[in-house]
N, C-alpha and C positions, 0 to 999 in steps of 0.2 A: 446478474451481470454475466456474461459469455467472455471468455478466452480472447475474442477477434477485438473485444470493446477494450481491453487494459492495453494502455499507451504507455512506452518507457518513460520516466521522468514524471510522468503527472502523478496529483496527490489523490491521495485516496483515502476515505473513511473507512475503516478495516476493524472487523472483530478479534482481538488479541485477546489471549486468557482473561476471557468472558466482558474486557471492556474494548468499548468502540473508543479508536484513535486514531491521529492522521500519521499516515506511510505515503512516502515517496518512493515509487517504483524505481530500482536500479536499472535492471537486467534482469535477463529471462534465463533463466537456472537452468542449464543442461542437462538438467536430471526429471525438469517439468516446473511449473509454477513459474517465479518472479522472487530473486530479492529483492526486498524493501528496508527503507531505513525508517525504524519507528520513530516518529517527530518528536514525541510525547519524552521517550528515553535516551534516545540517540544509539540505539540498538539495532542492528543489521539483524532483519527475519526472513525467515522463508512463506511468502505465499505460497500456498501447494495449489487450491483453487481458486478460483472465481467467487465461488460463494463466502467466500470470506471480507470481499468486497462488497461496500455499500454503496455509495456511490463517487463519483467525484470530485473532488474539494477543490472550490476556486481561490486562487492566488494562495498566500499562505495564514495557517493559523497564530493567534497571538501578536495582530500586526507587523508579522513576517519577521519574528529570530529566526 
């Protein structure tokens, strides 16, 4: 995935200490990257790249909690 392709708000399959999870992009982190909010913990993370994104996620996981 590329930088131009992560859209604020949309979900995303995302590699987190070493398990794939769905992250809802906040914002774009003034420092570079995207925070995200881990769906999985309800934990705000920093995306730093791109490659940490899989692809992604339509409508929400778990019948949308």
């Amino acid at each position: 995935m590329k930088s131009k392709d992560v859209k604020i708000g949309a979900l995303y399959l995302a590699k987190v200490s070493k398990v794939v999870v769905t992250v809802k992009i906040i914002r774009e982190n003034p420092r570079g990257g995207w925070d995200a909010l881990n769906l999985s913990t309800g934990r705000k993370i920093l995306i730093r790249g791109p490659q940490r994104l899989r692809k992604e996620q339509e409508g929400y996981p778990n019948g949308g909690k």
